[in-house]
C-alpha positions as CSV (number, residue, x, y, z in Angstrom):
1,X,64.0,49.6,97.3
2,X,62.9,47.5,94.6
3,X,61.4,44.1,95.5
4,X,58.0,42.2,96.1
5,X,56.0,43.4,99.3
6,X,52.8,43.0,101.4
7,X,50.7,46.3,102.1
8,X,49.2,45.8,105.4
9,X,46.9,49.1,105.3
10,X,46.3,51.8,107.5
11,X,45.9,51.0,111.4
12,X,47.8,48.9,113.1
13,X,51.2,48.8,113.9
14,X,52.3,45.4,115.1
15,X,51.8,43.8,111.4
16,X,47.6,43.0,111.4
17,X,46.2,43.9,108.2
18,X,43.6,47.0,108.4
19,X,40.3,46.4,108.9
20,X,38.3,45.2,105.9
21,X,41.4,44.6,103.9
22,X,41.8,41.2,102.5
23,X,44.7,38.7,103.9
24,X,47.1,40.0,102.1
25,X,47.8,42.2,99.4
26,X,51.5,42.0,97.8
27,X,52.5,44.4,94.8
28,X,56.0,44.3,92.9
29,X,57.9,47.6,93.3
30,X,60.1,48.9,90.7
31,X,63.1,50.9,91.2
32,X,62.3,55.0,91.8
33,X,59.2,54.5,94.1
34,X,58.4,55.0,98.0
35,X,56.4,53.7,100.3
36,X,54.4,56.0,103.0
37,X,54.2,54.5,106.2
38,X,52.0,50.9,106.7
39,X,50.7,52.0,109.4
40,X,49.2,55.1,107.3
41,X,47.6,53.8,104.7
42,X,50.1,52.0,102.5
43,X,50.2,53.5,99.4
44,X,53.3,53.8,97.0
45,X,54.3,56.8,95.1
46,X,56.8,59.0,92.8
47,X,56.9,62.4,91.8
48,X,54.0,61.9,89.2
49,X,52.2,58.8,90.3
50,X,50.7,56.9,93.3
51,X,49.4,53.2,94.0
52,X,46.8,52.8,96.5
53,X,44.3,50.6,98.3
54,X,41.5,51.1,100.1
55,X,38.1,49.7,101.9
56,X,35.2,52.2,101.0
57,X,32.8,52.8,103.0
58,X,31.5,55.7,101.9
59,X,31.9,58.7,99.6
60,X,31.7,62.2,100.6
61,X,29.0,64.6,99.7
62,X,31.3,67.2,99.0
63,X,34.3,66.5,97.1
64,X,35.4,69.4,97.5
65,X,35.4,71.0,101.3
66,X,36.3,73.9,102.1
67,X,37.7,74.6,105.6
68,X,38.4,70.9,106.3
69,X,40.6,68.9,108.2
70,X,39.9,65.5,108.0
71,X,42.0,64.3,110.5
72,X,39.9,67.0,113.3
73,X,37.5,65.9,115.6
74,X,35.1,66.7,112.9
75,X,34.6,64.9,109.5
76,X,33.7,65.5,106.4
77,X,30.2,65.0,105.1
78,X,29.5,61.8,103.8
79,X,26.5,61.1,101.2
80,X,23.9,59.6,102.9
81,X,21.9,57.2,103.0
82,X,25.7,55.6,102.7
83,X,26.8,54.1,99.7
84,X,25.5,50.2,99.8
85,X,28.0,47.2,99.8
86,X,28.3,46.3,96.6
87,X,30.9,46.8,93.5
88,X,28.2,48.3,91.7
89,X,26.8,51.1,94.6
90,X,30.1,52.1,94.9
91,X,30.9,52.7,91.5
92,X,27.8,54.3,90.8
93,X,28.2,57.0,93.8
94,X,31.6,57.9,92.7
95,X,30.3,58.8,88.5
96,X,28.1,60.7,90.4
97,X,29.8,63.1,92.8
98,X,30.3,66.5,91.7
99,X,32.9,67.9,89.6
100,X,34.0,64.5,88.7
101,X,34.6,63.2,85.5
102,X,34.4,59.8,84.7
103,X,34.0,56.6,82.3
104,X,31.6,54.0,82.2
105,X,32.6,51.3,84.4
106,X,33.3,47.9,82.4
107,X,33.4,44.8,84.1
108,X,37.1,43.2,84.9
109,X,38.4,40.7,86.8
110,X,41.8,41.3,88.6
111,X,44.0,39.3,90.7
112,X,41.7,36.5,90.6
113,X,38.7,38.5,91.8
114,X,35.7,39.8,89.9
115,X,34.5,43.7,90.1
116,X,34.5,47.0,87.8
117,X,37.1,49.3,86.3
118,X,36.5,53.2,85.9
119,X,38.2,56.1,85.3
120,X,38.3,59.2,87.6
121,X,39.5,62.7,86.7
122,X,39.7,66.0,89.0
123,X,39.7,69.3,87.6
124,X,42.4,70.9,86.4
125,X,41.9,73.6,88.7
126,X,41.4,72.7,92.8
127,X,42.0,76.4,94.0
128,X,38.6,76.7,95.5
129,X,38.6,73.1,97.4
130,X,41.1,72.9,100.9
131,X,44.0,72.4,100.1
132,X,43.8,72.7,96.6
133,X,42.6,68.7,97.0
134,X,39.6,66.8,95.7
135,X,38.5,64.6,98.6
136,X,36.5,61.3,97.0
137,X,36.0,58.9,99.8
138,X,36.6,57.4,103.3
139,X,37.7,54.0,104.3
140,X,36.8,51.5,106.6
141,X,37.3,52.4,110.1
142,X,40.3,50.8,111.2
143,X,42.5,50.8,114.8
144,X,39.9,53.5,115.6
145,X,40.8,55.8,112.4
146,X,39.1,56.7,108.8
147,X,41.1,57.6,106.2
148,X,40.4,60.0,103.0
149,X,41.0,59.1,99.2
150,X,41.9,62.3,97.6
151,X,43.4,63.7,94.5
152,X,45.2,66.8,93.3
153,X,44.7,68.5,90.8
154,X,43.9,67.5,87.1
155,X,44.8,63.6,88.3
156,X,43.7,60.3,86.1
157,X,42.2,57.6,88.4
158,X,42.0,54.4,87.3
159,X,40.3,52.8,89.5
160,X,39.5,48.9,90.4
161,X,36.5,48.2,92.5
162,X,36.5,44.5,93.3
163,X,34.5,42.2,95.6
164,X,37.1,39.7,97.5
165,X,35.1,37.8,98.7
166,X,32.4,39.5,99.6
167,X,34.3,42.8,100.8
168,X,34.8,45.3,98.6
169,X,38.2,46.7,97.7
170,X,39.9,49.4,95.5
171,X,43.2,49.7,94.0
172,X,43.7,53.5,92.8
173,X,46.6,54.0,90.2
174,X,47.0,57.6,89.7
175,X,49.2,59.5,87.5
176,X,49.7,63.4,87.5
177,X,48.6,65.2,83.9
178,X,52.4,65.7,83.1
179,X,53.3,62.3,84.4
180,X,55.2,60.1,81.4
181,X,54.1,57.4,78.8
182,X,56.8,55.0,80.8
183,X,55.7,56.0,84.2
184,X,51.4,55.4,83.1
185,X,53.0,52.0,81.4
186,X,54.7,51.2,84.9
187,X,52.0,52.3,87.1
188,X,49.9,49.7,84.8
189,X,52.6,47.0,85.0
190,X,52.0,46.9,89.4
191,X,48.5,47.1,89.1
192,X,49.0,43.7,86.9
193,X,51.4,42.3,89.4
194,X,48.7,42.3,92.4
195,X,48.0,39.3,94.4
196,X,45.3,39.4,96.8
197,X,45.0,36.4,99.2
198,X,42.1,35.6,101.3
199,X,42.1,32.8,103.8
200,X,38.4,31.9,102.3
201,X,40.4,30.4,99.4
């Protein structure tokens, strides 16, 4: 349903925000899109595009796995020595992981708060990665749990890599390769509408 909502995050499910996320993050939702479950990670989606959020910690060495489950017992590879806190390290580990293409980060500023934007693609074809998925990165360990930014195949990323006050957060707007001039435009038109509060302010 259409309306104006907080996104808690992944991890808890009596109404806390997720660990590292700011205080609160609401996003205007037009007609046509879902919401996955709070308590798993928030994000909002159609047929052709997607709206997530995330706290990186770290990306993974492989982007593309194969034989993985990443919700198993055993994780995915991350890079290592991890990626460090800032806007900057993260930004600069993601141009680099394999497979990968991406822009030049330029310097934005975005519901109040400063930080980079970048572009992401994955390649057209995935057939070799598990599940026919490019895995990027994992979140912040939250209630216990990590989480796993991924892609599908021949995606557009546009990412935001901000510092909130001192903790760094992403908003992902992805669109699918056959996904419409009005849907980008849309996609474009939430990531505008972001408010992030942080009790520091």
């Amino acid at each position: 349903m259409a309306g104006r909502y907080t996104v808690l995050g992944p991890g808890f499910p009596d109404g806390q925000r997720a660990g590292g996320w700011p205080e609160a993050v609401i996003v205007t939702v037009p007609e046509g899109w879902s919401s996955a479950s709070r308590q798993r990670g928030g994000g909002l989606y159609t047929a052709d595009a997607s709206l997530d959020m995330a706290s990186v910690a770290n990306v993974l060495a492989d982007p593309c796995p194969q034989d993985l489950n990443p919700r198993s017992f055993e994780p995915p590879a991350m890079i290592d020595p991890p990626v460090g806190p800032t806007v900057d390290e993260l930004a600069s580990a993601l141009a680099a992981m394999p497979g990968v293409s991406s822009t030049v980060p330029v310097k934005v500023t975005r519901a109040g708060f400063w930080g980079v934007q970048m572009n992401l693609a994955a390649p057209a074809d995935l057939s070799d990665c598990e599940g026919n998925t490019l895995y990027l990165w994992a979140t912040t360990p939250s209630a216990g749990e990590t989480w796993y930014g991924a892609s599908l195949p021949g995606w557009l990323h546009r990412l935001w890599i901000l510092d909130v006050d001192g903790q760094r957060f992403v908003i992902d707007a992805a669109s699918a390769p056959d996904a419409t001039v009005n849907g980008r435009l849309e996609l474009l038109r939430m990531v505008a509408g972001i408010e992030i509060q942080n009790r520091t302010r």
